[in-house]
PyMOL Python script that loads the backbone (N, CA, C, O; Angstrom):
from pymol import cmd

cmd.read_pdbstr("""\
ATOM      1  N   UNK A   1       0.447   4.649 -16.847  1.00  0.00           N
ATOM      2  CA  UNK A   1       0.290   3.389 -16.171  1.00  0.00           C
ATOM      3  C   UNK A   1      -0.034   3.666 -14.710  1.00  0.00           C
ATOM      4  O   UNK A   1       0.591   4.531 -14.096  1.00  0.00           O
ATOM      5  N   UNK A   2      -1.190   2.806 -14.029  1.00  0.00           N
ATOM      6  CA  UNK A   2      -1.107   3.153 -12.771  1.00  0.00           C
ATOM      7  C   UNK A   2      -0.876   1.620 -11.997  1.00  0.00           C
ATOM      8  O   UNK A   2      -1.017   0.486 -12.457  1.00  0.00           O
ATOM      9  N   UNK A   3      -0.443   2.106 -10.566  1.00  0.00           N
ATOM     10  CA  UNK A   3      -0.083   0.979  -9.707  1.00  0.00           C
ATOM     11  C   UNK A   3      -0.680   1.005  -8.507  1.00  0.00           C
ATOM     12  O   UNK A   3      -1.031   2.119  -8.118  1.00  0.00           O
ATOM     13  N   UNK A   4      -0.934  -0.101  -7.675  1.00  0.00           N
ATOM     14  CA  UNK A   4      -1.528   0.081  -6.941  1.00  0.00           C
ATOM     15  C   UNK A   4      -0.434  -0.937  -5.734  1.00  0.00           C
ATOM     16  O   UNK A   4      -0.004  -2.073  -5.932  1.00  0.00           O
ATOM     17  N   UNK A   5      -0.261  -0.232  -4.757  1.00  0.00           N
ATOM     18  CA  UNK A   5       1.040  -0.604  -3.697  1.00  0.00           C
ATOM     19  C   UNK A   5       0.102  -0.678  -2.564  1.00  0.00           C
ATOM     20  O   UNK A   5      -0.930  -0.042  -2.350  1.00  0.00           O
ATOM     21  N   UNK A   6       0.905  -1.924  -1.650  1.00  0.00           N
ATOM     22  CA  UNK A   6       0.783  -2.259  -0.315  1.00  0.00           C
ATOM     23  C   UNK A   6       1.175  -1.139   0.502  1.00  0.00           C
ATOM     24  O   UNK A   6       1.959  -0.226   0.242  1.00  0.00           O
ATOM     25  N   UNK A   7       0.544  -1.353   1.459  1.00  0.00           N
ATOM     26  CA  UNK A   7       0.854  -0.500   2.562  1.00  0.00           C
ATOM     27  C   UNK A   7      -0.166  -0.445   4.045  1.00  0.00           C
ATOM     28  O   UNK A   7      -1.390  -0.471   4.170  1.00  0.00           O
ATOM     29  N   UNK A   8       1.129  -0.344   5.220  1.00  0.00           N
ATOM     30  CA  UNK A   8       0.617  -1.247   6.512  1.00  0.00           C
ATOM     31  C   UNK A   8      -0.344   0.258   6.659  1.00  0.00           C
ATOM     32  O   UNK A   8      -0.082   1.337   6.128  1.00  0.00           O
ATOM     33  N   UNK A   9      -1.525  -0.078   7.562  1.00  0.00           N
ATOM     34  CA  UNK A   9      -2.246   1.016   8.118  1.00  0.00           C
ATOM     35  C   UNK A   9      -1.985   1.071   9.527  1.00  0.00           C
ATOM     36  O   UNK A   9      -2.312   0.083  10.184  1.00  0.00           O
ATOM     37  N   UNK A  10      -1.404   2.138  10.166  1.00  0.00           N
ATOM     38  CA  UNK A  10      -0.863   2.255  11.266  1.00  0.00           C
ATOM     39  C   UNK A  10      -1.880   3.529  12.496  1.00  0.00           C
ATOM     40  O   UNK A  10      -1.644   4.039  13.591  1.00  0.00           O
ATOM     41  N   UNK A  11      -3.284   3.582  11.271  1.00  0.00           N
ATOM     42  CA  UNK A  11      -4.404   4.561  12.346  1.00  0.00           C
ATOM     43  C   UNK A  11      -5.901   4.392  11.437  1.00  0.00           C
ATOM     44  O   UNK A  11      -5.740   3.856  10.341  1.00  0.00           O
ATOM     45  N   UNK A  12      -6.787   4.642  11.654  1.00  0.00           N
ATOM     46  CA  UNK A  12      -7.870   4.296  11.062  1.00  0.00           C
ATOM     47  C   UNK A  12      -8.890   5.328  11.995  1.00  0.00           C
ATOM     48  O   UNK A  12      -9.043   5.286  13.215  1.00  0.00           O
ATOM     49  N   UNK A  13      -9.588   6.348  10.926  1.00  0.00           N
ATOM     50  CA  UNK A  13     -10.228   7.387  11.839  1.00  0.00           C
ATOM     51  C   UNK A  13     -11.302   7.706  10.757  1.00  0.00           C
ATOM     52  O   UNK A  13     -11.032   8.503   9.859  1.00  0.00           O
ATOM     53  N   UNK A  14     -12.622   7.043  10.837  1.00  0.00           N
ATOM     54  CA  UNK A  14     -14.028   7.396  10.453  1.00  0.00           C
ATOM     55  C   UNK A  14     -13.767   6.921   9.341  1.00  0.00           C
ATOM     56  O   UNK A  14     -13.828   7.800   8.481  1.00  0.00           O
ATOM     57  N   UNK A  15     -13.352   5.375   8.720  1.00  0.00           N
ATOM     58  CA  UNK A  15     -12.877   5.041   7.619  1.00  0.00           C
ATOM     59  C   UNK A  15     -12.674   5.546   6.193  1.00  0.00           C
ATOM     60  O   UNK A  15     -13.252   5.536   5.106  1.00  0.00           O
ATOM     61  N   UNK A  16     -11.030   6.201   7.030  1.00  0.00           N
ATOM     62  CA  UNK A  16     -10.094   6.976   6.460  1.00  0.00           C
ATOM     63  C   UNK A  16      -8.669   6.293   7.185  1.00  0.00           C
ATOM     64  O   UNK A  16      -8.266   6.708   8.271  1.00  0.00           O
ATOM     65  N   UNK A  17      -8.196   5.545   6.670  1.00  0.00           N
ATOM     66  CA  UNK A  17      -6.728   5.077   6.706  1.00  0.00           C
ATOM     67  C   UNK A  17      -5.792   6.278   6.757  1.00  0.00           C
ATOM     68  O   UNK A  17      -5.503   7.270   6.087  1.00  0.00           O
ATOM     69  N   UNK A  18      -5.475   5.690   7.868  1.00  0.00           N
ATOM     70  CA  UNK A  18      -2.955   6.088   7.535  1.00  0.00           C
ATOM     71  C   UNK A  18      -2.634   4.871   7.484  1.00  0.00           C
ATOM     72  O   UNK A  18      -2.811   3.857   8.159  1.00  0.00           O
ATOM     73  N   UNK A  19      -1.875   5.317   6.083  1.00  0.00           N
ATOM     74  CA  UNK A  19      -1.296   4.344   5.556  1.00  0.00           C
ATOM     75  C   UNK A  19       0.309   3.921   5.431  1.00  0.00           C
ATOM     76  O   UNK A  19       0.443   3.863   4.209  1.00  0.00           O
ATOM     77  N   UNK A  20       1.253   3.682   5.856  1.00  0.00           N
ATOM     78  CA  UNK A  20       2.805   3.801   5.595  1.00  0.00           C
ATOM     79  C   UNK A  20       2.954   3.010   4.552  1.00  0.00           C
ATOM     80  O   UNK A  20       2.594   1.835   4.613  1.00  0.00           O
ATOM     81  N   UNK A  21       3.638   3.667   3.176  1.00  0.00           N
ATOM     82  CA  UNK A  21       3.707   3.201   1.906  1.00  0.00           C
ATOM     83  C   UNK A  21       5.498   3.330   1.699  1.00  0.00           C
ATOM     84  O   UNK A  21       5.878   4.368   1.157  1.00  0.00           O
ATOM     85  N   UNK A  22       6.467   2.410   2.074  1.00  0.00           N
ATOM     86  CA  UNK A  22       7.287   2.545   1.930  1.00  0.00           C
ATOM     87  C   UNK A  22       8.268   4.048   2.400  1.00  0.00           C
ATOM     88  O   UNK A  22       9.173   4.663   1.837  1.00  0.00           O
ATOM     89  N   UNK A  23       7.541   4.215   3.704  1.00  0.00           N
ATOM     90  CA  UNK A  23       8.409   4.970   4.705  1.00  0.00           C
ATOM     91  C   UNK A  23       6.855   6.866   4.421  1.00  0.00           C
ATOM     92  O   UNK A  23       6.385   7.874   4.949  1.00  0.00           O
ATOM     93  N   UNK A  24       6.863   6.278   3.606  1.00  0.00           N
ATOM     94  CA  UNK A  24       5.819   7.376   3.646  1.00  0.00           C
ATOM     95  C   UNK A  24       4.538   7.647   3.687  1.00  0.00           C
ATOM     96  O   UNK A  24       4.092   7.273   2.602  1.00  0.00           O
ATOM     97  N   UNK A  25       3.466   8.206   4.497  1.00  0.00           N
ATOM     98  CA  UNK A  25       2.742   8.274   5.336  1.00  0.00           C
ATOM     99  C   UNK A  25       1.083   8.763   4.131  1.00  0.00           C
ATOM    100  O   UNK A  25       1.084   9.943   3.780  1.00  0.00           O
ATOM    101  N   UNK A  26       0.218   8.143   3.764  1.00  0.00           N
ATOM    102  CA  UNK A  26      -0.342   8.505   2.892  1.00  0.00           C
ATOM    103  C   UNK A  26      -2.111   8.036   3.692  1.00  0.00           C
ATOM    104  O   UNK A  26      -2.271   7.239   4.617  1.00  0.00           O
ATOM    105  N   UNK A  27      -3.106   8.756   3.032  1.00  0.00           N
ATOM    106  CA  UNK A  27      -4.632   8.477   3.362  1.00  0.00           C
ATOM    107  C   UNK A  27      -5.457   8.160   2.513  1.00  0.00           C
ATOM    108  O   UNK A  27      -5.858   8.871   1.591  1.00  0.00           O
ATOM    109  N   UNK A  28      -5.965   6.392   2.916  1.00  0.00           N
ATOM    110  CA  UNK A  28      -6.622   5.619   2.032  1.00  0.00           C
ATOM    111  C   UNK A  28      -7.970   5.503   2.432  1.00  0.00           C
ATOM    112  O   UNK A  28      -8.145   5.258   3.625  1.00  0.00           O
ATOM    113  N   UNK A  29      -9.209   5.651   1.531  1.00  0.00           N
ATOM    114  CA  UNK A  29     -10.670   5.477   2.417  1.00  0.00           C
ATOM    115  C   UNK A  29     -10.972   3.945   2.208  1.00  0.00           C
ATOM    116  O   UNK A  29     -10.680   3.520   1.090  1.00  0.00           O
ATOM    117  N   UNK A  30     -11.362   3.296   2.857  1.00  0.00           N
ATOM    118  CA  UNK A  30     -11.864   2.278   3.193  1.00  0.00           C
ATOM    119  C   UNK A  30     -13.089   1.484   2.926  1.00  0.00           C
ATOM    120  O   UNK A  30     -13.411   0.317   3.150  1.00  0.00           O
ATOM    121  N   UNK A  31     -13.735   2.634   2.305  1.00  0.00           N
ATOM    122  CA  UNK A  31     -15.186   2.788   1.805  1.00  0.00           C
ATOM    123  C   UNK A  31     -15.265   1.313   0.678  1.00  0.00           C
ATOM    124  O   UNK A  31     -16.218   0.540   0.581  1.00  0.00           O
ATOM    125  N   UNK A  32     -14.441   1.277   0.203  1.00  0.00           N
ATOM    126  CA  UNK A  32     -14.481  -0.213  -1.169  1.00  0.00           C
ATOM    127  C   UNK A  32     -14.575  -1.501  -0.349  1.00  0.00           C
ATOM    128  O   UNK A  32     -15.260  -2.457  -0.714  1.00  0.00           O
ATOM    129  N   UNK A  33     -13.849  -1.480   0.784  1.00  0.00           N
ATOM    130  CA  UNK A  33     -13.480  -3.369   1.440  1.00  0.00           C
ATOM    131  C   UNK A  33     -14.754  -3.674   2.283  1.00  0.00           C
ATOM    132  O   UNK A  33     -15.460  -2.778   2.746  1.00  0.00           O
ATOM    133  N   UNK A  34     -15.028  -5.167   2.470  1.00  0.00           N
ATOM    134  CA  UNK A  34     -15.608  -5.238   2.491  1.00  0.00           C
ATOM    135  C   UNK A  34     -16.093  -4.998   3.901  1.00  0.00           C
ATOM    136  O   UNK A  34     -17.168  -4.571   4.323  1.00  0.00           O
ATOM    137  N   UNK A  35     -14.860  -5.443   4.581  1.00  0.00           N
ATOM    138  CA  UNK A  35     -14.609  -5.273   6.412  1.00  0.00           C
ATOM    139  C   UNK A  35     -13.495  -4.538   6.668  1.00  0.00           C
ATOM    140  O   UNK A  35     -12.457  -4.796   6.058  1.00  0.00           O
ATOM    141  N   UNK A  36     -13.546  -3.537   7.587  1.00  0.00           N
ATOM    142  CA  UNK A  36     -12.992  -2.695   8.143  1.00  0.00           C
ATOM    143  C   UNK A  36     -11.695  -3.159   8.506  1.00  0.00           C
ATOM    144  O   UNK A  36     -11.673  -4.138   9.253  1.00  0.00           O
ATOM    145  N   UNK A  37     -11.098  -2.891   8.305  1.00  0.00           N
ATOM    146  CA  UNK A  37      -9.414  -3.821   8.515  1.00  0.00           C
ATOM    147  C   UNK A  37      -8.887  -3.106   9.536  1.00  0.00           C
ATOM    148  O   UNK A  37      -9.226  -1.952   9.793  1.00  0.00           O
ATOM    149  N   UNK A  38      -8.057  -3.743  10.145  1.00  0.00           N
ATOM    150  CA  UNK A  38      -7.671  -2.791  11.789  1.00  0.00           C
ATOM    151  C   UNK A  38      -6.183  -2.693  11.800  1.00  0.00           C
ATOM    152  O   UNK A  38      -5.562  -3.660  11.358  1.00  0.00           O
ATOM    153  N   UNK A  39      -5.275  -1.269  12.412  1.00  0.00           N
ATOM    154  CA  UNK A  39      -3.897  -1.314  12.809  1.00  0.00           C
ATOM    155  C   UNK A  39      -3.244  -2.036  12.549  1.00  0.00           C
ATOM    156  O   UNK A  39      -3.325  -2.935  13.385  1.00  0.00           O
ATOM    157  N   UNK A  40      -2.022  -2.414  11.273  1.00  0.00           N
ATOM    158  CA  UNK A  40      -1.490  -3.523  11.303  1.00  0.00           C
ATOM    159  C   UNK A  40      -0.995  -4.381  10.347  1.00  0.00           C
ATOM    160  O   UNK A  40       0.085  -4.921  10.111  1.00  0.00           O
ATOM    161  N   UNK A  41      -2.544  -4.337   9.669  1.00  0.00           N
ATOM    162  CA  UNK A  41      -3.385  -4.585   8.244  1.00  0.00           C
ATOM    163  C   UNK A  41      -2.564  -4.159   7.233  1.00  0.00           C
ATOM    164  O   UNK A  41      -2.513  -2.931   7.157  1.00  0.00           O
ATOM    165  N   UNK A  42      -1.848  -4.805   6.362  1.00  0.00           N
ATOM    166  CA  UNK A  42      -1.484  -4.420   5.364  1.00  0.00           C
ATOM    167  C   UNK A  42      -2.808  -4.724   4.055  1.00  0.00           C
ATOM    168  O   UNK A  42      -3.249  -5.812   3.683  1.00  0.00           O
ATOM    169  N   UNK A  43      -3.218  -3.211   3.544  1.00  0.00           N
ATOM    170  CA  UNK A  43      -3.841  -3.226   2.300  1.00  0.00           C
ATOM    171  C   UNK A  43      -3.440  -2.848   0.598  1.00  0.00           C
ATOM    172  O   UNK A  43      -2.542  -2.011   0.699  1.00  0.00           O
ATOM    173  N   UNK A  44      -3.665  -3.055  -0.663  1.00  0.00           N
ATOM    174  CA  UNK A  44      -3.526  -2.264  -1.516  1.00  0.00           C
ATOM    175  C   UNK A  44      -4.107  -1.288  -1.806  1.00  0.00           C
ATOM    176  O   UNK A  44      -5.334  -1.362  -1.869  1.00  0.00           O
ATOM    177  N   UNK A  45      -3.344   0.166  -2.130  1.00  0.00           N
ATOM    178  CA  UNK A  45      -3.748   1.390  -1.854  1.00  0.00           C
ATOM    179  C   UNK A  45      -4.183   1.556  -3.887  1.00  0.00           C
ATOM    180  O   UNK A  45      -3.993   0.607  -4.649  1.00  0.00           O
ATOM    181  N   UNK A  46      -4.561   2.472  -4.206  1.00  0.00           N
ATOM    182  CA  UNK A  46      -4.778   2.602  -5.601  1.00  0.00           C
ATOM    183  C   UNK A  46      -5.775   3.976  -5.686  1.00  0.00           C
ATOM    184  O   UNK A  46      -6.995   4.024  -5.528  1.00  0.00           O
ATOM    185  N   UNK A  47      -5.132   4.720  -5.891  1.00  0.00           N
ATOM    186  CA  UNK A  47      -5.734   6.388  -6.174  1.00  0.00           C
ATOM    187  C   UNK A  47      -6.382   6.787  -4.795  1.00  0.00           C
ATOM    188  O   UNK A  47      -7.443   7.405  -4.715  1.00  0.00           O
ATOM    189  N   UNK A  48      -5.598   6.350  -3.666  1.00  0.00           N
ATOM    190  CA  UNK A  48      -6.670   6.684  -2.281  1.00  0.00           C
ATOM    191  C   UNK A  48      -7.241   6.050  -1.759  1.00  0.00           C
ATOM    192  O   UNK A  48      -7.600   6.374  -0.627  1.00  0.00           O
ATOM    193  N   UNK A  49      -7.744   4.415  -2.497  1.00  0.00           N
ATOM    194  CA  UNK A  49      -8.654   3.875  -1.564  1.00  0.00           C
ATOM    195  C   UNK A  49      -7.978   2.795  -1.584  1.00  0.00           C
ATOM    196  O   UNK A  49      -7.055   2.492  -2.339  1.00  0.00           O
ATOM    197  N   UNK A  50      -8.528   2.101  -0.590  1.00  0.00           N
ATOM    198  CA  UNK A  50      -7.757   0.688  -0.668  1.00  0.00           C
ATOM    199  C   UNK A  50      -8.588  -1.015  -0.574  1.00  0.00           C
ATOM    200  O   UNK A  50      -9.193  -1.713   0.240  1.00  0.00           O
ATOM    201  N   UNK A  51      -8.126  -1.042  -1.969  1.00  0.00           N
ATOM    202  CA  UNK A  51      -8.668  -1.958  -2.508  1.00  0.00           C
ATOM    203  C   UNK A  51      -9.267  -3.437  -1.773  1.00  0.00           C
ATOM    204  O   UNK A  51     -10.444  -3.787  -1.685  1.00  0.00           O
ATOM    205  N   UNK A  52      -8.067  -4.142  -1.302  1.00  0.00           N
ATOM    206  CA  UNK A  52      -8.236  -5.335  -0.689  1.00  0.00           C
ATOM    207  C   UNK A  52      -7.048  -5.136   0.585  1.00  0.00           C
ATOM    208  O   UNK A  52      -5.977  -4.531   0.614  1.00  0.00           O
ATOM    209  N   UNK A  53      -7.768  -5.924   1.565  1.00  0.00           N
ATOM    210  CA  UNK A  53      -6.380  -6.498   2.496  1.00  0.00           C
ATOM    211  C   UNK A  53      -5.702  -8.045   2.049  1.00  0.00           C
ATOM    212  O   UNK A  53      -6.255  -9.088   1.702  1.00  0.00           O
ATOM    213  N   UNK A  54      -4.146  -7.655   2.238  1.00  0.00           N
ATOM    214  CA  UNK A  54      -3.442  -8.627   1.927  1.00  0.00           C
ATOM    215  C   UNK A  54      -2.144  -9.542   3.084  1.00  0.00           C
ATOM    216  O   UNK A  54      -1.826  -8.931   4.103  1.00  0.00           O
ATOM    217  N   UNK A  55      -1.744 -10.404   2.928  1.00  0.00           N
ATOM    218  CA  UNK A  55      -1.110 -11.198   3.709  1.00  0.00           C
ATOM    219  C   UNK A  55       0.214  -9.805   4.109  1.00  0.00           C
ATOM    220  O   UNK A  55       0.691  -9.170   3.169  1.00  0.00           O
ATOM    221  N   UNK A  56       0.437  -9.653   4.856  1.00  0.00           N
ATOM    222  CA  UNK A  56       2.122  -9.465   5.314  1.00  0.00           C
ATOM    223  C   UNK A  56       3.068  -9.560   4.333  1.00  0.00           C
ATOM    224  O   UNK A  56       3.663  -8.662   3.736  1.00  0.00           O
ATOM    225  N   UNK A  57       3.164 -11.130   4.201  1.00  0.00           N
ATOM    226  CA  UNK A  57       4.551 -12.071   3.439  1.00  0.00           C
ATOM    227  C   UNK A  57       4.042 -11.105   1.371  1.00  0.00           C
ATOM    228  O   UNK A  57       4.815 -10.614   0.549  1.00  0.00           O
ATOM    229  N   UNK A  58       3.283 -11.177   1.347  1.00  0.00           N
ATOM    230  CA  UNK A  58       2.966 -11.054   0.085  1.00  0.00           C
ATOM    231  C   UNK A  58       3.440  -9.591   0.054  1.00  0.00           C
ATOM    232  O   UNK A  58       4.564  -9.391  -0.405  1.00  0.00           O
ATOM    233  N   UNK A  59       2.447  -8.156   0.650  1.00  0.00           N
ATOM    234  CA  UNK A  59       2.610  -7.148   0.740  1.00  0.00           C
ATOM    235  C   UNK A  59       4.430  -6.923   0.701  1.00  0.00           C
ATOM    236  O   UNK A  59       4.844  -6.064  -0.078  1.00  0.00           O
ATOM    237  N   UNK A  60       5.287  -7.576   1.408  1.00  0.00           N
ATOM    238  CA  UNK A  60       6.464  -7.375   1.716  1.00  0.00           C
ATOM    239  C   UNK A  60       7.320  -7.537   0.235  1.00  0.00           C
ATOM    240  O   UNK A  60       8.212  -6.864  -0.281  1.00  0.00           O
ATOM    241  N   UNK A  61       6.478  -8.959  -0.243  1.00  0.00           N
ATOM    242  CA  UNK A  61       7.396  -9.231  -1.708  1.00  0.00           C
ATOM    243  C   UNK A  61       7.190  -8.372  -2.404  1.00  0.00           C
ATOM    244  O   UNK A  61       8.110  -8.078  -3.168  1.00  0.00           O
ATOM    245  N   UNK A  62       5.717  -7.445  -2.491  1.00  0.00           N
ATOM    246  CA  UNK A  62       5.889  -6.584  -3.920  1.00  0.00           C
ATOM    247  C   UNK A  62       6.226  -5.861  -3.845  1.00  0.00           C
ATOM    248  O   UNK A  62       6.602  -5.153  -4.779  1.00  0.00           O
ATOM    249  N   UNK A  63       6.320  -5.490  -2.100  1.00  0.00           N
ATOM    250  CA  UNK A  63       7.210  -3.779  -2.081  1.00  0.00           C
ATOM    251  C   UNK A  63       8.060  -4.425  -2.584  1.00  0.00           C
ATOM    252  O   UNK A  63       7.893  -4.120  -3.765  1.00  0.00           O
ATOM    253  N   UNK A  64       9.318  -5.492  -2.553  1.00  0.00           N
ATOM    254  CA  UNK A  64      10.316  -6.185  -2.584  1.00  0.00           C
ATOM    255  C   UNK A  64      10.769  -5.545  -4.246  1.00  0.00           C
ATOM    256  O   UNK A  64      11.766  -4.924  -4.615  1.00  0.00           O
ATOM    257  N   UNK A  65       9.462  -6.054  -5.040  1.00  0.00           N
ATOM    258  CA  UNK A  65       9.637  -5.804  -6.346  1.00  0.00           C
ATOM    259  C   UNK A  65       9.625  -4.581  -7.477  1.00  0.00           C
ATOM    260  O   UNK A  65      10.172  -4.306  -8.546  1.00  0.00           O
ATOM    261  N   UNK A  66       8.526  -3.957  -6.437  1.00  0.00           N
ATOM    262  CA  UNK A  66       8.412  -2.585  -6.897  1.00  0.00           C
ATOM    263  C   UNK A  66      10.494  -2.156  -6.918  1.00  0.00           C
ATOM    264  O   UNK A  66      11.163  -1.939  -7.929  1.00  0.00           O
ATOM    265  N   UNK A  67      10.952  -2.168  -5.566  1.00  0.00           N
ATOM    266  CA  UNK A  67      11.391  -1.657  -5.484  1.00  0.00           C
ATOM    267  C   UNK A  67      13.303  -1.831  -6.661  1.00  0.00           C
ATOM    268  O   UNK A  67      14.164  -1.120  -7.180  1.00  0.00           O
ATOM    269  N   UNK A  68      12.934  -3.288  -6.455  1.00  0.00           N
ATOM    270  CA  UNK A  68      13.846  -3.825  -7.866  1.00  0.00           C
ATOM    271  C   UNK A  68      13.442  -3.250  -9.180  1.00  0.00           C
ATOM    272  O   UNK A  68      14.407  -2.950  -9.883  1.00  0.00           O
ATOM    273  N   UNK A  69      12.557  -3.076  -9.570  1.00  0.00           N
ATOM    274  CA  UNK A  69      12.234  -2.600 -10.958  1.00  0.00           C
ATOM    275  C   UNK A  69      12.377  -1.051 -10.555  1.00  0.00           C
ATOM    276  O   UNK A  69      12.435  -0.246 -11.485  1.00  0.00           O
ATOM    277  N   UNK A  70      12.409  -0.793  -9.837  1.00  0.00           N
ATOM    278  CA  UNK A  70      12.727   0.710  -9.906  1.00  0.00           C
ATOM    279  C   UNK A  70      14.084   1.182 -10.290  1.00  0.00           C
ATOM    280  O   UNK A  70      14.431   2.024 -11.119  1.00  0.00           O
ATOM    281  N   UNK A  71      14.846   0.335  -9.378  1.00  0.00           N
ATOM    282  CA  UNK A  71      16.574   0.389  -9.371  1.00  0.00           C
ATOM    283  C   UNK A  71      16.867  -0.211 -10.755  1.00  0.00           C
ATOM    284  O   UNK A  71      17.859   0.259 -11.313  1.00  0.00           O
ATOM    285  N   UNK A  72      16.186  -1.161 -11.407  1.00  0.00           N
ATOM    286  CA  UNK A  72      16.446  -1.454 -13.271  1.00  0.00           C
ATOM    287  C   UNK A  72      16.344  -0.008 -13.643  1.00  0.00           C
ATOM    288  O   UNK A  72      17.387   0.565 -13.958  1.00  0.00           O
ATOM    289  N   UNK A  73      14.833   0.874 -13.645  1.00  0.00           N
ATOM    290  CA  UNK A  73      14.685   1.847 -14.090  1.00  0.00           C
ATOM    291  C   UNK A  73      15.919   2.615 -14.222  1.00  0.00           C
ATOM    292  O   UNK A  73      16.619   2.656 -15.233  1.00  0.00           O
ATOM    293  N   UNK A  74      16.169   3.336 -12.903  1.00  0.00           N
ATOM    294  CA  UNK A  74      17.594   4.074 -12.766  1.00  0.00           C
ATOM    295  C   UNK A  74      18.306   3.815 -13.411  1.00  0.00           C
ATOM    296  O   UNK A  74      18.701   4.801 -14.034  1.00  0.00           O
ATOM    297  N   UNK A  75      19.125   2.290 -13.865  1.00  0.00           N
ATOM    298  CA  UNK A  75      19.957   2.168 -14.143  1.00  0.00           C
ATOM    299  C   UNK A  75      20.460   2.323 -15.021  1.00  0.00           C
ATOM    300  O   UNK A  75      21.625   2.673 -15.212  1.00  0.00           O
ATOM    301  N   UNK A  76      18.771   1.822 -16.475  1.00  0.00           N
ATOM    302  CA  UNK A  76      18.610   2.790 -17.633  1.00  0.00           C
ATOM    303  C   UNK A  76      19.023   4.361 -17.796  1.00  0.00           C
ATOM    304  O   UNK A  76      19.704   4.867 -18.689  1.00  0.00           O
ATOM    305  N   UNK A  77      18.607   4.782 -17.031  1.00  0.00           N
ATOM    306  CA  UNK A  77      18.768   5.949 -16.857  1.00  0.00           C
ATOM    307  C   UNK A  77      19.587   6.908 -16.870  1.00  0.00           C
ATOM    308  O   UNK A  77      19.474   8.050 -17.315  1.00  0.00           O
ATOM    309  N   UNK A  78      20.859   6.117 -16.090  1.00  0.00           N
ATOM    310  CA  UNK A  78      21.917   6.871 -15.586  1.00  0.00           C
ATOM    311  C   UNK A  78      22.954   6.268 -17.216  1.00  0.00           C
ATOM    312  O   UNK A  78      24.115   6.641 -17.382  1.00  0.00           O
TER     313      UNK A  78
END
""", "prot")
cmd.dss("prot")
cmd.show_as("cartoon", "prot")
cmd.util.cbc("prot")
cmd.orient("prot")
């Protein structure tokens, strides 16, 4: 299964994103959108590139959710 996660871009160099994906620091190309999104910008990332830019409020809920279904996961788990 693959997923594709929000994440704020906090540098943008020859469109090539840094990306902060839930505390961790990852590089998305830019090459797919349609406009260059600037510092700030929360986009969805998906194998490296990043797909679309998205609202803040939204980006925030799915980390929100990702991160609940993860902690279900575990819980199975343990």
């Amino acid at each position: 299964m693959c997923l594709a996660i929000p994440g704020e871009i906090v540098e943008i160099d020859d469109g090539v994103a840094t990306v902060r994906i839930a505390g961790s620091i990852r590089k998305a190309s830019l090459l797919l959108l349609p406009e260059e999104p600037k510092p700030g910008d929360y986009v969805i990332v998906h194998a490296g590139f990043a797909l679309h830019v998205v609202d803040p409020e939204e980006a925030m809920e799915s980390l929100r959710l990702i991160h609940e279904l993860a902690s279900f996961a575990d819980e199975e788990l343990a």
